[in-house]
GUNUVO-794331 format. One record per atom (N, C-alpha, C): residue in three letters; atom name; y, x negated, z negated. Coordinates in pm, whole numbers, always signed. Layout:
["ALA","CA",[Y,X,Z]]
...
//
This chain:
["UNK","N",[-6286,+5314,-4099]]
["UNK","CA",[-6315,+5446,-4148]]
["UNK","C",[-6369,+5431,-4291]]
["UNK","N",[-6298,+5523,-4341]]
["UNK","CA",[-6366,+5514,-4488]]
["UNK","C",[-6447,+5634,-4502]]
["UNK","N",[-6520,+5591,-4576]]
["UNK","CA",[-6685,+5703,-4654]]
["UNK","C",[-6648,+5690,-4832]]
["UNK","N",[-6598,+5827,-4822]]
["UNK","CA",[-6606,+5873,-4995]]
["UNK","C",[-6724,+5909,-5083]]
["UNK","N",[-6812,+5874,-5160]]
["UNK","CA",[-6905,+5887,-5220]]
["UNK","C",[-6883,+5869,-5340]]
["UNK","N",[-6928,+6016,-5429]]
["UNK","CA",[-6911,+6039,-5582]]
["UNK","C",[-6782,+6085,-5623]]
["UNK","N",[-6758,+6128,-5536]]
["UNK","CA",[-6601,+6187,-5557]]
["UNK","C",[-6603,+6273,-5651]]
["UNK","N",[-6538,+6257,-5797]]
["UNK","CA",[-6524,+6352,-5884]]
["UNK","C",[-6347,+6364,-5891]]
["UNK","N",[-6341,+6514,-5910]]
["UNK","CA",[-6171,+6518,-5940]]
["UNK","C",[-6117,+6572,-5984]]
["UNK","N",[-6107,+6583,-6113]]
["UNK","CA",[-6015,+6703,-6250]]
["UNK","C",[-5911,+6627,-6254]]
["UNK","N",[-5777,+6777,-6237]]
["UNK","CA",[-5681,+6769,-6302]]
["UNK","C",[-5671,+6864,-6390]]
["UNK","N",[-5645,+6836,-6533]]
["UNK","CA",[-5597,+6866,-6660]]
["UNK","C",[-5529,+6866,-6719]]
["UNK","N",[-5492,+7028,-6746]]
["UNK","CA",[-5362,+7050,-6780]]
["UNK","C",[-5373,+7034,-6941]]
["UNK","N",[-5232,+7003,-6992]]
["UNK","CA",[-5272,+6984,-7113]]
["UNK","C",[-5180,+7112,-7222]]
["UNK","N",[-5211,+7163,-7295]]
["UNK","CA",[-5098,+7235,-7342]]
["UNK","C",[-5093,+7242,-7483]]
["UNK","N",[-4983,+7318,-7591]]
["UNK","CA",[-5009,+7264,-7738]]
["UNK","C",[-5137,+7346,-7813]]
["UNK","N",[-5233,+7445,-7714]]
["UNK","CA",[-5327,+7483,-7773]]
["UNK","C",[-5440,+7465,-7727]]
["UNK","N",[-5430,+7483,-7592]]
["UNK","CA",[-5562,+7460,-7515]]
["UNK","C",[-5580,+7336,-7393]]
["UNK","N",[-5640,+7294,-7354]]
["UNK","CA",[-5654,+7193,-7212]]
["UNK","C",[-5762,+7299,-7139]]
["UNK","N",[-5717,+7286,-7005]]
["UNK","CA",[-5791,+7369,-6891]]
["UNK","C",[-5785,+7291,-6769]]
["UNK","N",[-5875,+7336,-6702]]
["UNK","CA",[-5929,+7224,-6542]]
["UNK","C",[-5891,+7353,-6440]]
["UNK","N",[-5763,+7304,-6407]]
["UNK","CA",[-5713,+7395,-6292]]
["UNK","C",[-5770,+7379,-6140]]
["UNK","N",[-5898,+7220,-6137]]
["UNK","CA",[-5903,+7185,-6003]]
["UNK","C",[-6015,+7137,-6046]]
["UNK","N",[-6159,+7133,-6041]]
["UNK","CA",[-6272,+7066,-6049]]
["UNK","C",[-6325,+7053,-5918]]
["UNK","N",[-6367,+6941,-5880]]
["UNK","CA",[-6447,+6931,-5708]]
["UNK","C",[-6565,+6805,-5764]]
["UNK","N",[-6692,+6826,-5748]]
["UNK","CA",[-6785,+6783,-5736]]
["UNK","C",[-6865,+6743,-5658]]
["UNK","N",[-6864,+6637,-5511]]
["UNK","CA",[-6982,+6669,-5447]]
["UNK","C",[-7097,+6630,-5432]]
["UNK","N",[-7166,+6573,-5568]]
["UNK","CA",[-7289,+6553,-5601]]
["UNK","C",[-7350,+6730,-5636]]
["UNK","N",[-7261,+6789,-5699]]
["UNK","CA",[-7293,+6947,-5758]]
["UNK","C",[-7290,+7024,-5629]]
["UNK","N",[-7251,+7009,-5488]]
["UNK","CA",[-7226,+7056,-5396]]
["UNK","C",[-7098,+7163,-5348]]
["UNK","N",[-6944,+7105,-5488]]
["UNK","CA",[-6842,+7180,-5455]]
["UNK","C",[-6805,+7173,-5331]]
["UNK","N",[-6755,+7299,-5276]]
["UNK","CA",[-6681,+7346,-5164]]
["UNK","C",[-6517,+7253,-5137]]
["UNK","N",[-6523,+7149,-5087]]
["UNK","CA",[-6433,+7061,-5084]]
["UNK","C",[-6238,+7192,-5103]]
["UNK","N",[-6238,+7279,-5048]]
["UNK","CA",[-6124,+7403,-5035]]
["UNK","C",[-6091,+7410,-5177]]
["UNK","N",[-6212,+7348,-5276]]
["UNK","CA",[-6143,+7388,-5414]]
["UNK","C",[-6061,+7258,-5496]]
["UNK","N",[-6050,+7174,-5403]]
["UNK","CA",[-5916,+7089,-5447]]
["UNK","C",[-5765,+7126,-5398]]
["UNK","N",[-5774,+7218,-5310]]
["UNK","CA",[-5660,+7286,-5268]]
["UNK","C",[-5615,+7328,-5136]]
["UNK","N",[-5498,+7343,-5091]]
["UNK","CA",[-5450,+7331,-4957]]
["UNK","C",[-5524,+7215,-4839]]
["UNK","N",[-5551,+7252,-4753]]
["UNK","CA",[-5624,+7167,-4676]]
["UNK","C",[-5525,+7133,-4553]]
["UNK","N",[-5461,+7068,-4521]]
["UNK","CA",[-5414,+6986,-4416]]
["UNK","C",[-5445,+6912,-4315]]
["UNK","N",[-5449,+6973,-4182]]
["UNK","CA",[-5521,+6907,-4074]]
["UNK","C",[-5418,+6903,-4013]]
["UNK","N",[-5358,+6792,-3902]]
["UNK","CA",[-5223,+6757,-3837]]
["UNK","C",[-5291,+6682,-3743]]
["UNK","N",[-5333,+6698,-3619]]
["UNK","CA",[-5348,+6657,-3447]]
["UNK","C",[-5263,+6549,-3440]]
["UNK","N",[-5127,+6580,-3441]]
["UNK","CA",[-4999,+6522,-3404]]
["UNK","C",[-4891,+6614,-3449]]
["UNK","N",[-4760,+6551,-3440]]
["UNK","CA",[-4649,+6553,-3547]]
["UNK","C",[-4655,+6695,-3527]]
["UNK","N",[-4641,+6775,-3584]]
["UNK","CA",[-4602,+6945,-3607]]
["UNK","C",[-4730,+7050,-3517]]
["UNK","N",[-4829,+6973,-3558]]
["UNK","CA",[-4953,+7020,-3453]]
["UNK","C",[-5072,+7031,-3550]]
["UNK","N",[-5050,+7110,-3646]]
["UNK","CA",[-5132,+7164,-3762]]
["UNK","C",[-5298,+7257,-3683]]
["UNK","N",[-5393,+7253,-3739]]
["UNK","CA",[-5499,+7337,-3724]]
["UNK","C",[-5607,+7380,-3843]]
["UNK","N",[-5607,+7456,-3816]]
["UNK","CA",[-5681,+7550,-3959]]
["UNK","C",[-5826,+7533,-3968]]
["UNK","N",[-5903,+7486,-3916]]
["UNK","CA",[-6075,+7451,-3868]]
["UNK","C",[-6054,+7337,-3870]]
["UNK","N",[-6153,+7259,-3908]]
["UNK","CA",[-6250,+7141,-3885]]
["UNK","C",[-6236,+7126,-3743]]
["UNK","N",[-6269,+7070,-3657]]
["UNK","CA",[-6282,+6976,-3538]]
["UNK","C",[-6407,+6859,-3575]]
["UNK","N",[-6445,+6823,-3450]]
["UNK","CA",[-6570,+6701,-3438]]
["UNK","C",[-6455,+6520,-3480]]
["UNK","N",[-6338,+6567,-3425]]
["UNK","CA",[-6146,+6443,-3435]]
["UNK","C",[-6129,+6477,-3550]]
["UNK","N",[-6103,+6572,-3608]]
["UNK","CA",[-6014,+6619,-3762]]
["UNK","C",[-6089,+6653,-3848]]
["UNK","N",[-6142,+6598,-3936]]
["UNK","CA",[-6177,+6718,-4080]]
["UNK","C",[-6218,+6702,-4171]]
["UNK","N",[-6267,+6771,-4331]]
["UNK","CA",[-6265,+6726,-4386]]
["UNK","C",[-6378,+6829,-4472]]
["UNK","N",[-6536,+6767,-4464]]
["UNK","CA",[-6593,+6859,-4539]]
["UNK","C",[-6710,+6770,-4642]]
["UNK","N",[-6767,+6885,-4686]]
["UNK","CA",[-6899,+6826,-4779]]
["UNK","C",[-7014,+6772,-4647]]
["UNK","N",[-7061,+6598,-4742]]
["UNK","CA",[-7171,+6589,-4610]]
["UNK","C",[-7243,+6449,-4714]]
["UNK","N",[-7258,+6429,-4617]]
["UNK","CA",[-7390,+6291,-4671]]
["UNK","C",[-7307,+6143,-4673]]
["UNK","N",[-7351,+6038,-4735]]
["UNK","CA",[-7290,+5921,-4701]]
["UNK","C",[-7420,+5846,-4599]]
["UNK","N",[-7449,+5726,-4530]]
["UNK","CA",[-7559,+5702,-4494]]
["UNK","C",[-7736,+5728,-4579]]
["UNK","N",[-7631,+5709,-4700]]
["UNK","CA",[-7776,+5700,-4776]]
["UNK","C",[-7828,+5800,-4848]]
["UNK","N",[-7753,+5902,-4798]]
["UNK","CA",[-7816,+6057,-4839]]
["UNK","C",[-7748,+6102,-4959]]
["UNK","N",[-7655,+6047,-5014]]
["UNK","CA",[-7583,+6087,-5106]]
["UNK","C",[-7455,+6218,-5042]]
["UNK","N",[-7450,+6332,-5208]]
["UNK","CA",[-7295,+6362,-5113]]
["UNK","C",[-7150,+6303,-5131]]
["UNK","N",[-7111,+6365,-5011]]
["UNK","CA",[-6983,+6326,-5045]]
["UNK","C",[-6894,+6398,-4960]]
["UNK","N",[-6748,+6413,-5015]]
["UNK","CA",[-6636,+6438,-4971]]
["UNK","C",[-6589,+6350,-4817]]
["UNK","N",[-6602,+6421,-4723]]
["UNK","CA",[-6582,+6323,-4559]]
["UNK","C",[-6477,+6353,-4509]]
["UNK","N",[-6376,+6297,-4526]]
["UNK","CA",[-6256,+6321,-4455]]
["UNK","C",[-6256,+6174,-4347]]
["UNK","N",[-6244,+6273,-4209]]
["UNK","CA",[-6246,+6186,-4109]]
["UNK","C",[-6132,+6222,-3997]]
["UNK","N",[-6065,+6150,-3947]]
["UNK","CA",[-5963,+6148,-3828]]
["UNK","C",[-5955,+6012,-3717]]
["UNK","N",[-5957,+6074,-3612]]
["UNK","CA",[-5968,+5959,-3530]]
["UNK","C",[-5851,+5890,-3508]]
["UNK","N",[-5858,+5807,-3451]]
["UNK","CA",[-5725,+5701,-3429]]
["UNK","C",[-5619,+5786,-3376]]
["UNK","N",[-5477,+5803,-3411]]
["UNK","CA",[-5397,+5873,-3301]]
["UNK","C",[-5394,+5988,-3392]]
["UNK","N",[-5458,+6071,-3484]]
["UNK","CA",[-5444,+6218,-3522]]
["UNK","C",[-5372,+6169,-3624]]
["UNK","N",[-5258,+6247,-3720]]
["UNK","CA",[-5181,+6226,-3810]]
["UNK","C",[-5267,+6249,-3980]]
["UNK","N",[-5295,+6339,-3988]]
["UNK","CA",[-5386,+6347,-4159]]
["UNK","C",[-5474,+6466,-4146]]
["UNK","N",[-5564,+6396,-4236]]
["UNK","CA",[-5678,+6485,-4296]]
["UNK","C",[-5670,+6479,-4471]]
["UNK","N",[-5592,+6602,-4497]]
["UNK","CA",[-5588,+6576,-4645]]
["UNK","C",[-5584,+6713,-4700]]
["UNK","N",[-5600,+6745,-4855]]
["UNK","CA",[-5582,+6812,-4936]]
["UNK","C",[-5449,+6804,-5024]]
["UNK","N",[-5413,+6938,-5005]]
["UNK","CA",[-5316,+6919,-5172]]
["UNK","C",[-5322,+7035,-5267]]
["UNK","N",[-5335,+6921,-5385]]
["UNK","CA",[-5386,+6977,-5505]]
["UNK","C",[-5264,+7075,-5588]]
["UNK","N",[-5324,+7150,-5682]]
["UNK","CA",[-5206,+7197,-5732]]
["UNK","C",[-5088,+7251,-5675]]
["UNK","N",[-5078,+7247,-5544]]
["UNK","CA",[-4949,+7299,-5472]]
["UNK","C",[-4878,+7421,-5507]]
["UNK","N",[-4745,+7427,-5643]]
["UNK","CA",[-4677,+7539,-5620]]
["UNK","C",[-4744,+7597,-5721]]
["UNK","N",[-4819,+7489,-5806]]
["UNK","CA",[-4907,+7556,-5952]]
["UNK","C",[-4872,+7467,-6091]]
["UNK","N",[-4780,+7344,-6065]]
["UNK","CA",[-4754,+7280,-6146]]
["UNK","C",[-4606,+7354,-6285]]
["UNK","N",[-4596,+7308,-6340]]
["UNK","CA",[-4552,+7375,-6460]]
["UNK","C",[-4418,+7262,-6492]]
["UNK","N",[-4267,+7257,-6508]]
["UNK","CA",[-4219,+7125,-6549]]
["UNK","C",[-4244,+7116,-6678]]
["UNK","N",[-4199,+7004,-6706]]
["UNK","CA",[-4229,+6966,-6902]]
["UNK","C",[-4374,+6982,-6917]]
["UNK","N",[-4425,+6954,-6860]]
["UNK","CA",[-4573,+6992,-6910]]
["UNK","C",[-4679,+6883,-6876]]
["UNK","N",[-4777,+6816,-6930]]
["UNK","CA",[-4862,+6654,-6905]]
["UNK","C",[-5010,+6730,-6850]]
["UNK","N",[-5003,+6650,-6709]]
["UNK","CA",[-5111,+6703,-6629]]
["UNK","C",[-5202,+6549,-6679]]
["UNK","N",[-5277,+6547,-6668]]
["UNK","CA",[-5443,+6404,-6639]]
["UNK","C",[-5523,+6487,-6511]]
["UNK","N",[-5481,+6336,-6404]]
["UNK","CA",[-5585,+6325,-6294]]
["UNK","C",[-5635,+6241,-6282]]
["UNK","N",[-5757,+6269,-6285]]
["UNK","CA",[-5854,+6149,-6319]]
["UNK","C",[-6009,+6190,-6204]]
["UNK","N",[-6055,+6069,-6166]]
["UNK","CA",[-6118,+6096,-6044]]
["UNK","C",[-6207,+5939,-6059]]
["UNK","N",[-6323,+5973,-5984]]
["UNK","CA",[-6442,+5900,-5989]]
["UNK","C",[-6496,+5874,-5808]]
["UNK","N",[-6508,+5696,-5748]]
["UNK","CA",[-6541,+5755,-5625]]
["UNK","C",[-6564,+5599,-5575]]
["UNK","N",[-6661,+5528,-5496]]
["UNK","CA",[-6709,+5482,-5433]]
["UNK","C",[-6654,+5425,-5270]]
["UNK","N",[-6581,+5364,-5225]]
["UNK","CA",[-6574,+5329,-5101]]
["UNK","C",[-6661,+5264,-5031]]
["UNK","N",[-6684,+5278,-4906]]
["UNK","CA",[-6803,+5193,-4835]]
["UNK","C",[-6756,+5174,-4689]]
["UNK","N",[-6754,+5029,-4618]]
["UNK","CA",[-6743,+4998,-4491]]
["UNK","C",[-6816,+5071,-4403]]
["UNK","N",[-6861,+5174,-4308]]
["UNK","CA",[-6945,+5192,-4250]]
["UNK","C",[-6931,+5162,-4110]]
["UNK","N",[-7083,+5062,-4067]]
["UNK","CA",[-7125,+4940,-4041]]
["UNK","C",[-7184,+5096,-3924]]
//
């Protein structure tokens, strides 16, 4: 199981006048993990659910050491716990930067 800690995550769009952060998630600042995008929870193959579960999910929480962090957790056997970013907001011809900050830890 992995433990995400310090998860920072801008994508930046770039354009010939301005640059803008279509996706900022912070969870030292205490962002609402929903604002990296589409949230994806999958049980099993074509067995989607819209809530968190105690097996599936993926929210703001602590790492052991009291830090926050982004917790995406699934038990053995469930298919994904993920986000997608940008979905159906991207632009062609156009230079996105994703760039992201984040910590892994064994938990023991």
């Amino acid at each position: 199981m992995l433990d995400m800690k310090y998860l920072f995550l801008h994508f930046l769009h770039t354009s010939s006048s301005l640059a803008t952060i279509p996706v900022s998630f912070n969870a030292t600042a205490g962002s609402d993990p929903s604002q990296i995008g589409t949230r994806d929870l999958e049980a099993a193959r074509g067995v989607t659910q819209s809530d968190n579960s105690d097996d599936l999910y993926i929210k703001l929480d602590k790492d052991p050491s009291g830090v926050p962090a982004a917790h995406y957790h699934r038990v053995a056997g469930e298919i994904r716990a993920e986000y997608h970013a940008l979905n159906g907001k991207v632009v062609a011809d156009t230079t996105y930067f994703i760039g992201y900050s984040f910590s892994l830890a064994q938990i023991e």
